[in-house]
ZADODO-67878 format. One record per residue (C-alpha): x, z, y. Coordinates in nm, 3 decimals. Example, Ala and Ser with C-alpha at 12.3 -4.5 7.8 and 13.67 -1.06 7.14 Angstrom:
! ZADODO-67878
(atom (1.230; 0.780; -0.450)),
(atom (1.367; 0.714; -0.106)),
//
This chain:
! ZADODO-67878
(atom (-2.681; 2.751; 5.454)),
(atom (-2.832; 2.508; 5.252)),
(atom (-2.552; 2.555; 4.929)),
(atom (-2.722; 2.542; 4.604)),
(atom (-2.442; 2.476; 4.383)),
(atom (-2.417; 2.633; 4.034)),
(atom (-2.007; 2.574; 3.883)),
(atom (-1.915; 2.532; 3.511)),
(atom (-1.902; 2.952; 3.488)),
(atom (-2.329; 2.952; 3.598)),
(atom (-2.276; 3.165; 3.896)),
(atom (-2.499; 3.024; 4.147)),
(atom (-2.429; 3.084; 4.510)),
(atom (-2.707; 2.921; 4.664)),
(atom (-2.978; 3.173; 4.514)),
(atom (-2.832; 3.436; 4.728)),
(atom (-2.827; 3.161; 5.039)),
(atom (-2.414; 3.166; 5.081)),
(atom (-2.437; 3.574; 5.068)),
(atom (-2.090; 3.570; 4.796)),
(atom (-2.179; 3.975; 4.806)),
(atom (-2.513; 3.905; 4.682)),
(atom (-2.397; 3.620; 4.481)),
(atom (-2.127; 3.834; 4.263)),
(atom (-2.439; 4.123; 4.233)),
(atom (-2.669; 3.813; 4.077)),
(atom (-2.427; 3.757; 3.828)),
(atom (-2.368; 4.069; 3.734)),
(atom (-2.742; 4.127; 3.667)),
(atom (-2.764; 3.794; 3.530)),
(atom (-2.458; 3.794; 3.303)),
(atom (-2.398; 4.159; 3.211)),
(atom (-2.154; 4.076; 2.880)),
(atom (-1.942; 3.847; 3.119)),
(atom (-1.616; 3.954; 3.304)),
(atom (-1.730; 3.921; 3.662)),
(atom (-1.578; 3.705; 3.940)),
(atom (-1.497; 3.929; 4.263)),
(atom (-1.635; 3.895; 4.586)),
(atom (-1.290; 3.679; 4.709)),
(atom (-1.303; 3.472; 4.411)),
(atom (-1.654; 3.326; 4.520)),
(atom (-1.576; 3.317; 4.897)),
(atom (-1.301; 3.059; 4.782)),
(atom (-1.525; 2.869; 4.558)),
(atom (-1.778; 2.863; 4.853)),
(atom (-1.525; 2.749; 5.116)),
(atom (-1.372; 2.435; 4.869)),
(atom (-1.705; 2.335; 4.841)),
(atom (-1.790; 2.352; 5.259)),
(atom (-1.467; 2.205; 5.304)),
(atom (-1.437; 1.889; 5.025)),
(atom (-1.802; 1.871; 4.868)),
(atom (-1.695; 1.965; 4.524)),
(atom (-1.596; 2.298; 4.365)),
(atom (-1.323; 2.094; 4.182)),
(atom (-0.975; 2.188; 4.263)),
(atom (-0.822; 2.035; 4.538)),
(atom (-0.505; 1.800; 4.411)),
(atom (-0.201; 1.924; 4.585)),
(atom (-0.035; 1.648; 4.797)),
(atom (0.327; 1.618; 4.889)),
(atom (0.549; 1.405; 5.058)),
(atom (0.827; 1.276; 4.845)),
(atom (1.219; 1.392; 5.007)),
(atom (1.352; 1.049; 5.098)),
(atom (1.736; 1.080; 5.033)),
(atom (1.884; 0.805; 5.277)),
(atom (2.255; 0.710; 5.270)),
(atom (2.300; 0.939; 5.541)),
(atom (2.185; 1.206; 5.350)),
(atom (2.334; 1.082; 5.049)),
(atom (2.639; 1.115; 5.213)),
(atom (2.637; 1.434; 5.381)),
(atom (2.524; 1.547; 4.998)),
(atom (2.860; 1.406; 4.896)),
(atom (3.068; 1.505; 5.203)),
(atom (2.977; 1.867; 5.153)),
(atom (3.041; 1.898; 4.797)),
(atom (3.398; 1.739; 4.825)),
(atom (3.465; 1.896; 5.132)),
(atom (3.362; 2.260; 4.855)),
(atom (3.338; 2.164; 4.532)),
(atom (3.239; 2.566; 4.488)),
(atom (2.941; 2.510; 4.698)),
(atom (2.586; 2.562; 4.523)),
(atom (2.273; 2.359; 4.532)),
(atom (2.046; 2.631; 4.712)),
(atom (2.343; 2.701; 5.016)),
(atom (2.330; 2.265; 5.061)),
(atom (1.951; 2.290; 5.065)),
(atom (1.961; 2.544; 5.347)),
(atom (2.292; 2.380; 5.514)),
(atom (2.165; 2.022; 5.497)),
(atom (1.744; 2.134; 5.520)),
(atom (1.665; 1.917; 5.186)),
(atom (1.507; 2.013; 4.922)),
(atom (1.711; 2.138; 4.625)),
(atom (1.510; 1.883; 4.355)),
(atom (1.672; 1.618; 4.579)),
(atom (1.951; 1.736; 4.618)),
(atom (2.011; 1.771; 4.215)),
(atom (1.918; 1.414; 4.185)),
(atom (2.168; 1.327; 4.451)),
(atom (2.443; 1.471; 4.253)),
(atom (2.343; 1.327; 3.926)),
(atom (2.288; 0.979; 4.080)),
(atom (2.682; 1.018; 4.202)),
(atom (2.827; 1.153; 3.873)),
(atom (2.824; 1.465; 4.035)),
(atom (2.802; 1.781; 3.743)),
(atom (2.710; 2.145; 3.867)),
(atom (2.938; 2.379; 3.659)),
(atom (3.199; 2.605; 3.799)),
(atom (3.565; 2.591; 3.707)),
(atom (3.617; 2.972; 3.573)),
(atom (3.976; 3.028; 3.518)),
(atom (4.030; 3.299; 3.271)),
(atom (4.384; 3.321; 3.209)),
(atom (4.706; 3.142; 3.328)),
(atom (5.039; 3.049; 3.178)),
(atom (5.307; 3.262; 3.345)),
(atom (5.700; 3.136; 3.345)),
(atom (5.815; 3.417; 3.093)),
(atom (5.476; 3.369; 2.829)),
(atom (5.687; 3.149; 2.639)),
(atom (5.997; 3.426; 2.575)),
(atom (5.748; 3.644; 2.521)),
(atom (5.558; 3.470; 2.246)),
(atom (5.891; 3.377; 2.071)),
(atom (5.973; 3.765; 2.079)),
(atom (5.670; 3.833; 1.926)),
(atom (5.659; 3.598; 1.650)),
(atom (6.003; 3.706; 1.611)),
(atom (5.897; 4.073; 1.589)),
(atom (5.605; 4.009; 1.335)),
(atom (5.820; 3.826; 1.139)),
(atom (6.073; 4.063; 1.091)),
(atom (5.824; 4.352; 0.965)),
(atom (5.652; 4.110; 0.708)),
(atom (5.985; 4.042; 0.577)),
(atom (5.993; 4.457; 0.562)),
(atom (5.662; 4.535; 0.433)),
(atom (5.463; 4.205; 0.307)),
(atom (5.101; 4.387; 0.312)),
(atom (5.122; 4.443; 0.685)),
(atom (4.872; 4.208; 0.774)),
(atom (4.656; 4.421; 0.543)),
(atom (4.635; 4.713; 0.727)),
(atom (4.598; 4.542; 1.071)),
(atom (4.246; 4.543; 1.231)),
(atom (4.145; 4.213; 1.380)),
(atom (3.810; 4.220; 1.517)),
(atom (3.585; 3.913; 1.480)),
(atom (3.434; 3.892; 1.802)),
(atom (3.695; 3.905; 2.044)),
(atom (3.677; 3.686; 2.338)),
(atom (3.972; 3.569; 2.586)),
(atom (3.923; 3.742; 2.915)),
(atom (4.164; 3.707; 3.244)),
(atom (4.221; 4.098; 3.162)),
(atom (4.345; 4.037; 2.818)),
(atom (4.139; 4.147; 2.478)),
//
């Protein structure tokens, strides 16, 4: 095979001519107080260096998304058209990538967050609240240390189902 390359870890492949069986056995003789790289571990390192000359890593290559105005506006379109819609459901609509489409709705003051409405104002909350204040104001004017005795917890958060 004609390989007699030796990378930064001193396993040699060339010594067993190519053989990455006999090449991961040589370095386990040769290196016994080393972890040992597996048989598909050298058949990669073999096949980079057949295939680009150099048992470097290859440097991954990608084309850039080009967003075009008619994407750009199909972007828009859709998330007017549902301003519920998500990122990854546009991607696989609209078949562009998700990074692009993020940029898209930065670039067009566009903020990803969804409206969650917790609780509503009803036509009879205000009577209500009146009564109440009403009500709590009549038994401090009975019994002053009320508030006392009441248990307010400290971590209680506004839910659409009350407390």
């Amino acid at each position: 095979m004609g390989l007699s390359t030796t990378n930064t870890n001193g396993y040699a492949i060339g010594e067993s001519d190519g053989n990455c069986f006999l090449a991961a056995r040589i370095y386990a003789q040769k290196y016994p107080n080393r972890s040992h790289p597996d048989v598909r571990s050298l058949q990669n390192l073999k096949e980079r260096f057949e295939r680009t000359g150099s048992v470097s890593y290859e440097k991954k290559s990608r084309t850039p998304t080009v967003l075009n105005e008619e994407n750009q506006l199909a972007i828009s379109l859709a998330v007017v058209e549902n301003p519920q819609v998500t990122v990854r459901v546009l991607s696989n609509d609209l078949n562009i990538k998700k990074s692009a489409i993020s940029k898209c709705l930065q670039k067009n003051k566009f903020h990803p967050y969804h409206v969650q409405l917790h609780q509503e104002l009803l036509e009879n909350d205000f009577e209500r609240r009146i009564h109440f204040c009403q009500w709590v104001h009549n038994v401090v004017a009975e019994n002053e240390d009320f508030f006392k005795f009441v248990l307010l917890p400290t971590n209680v958060r506004s839910t659409g189902m009350g407390l």
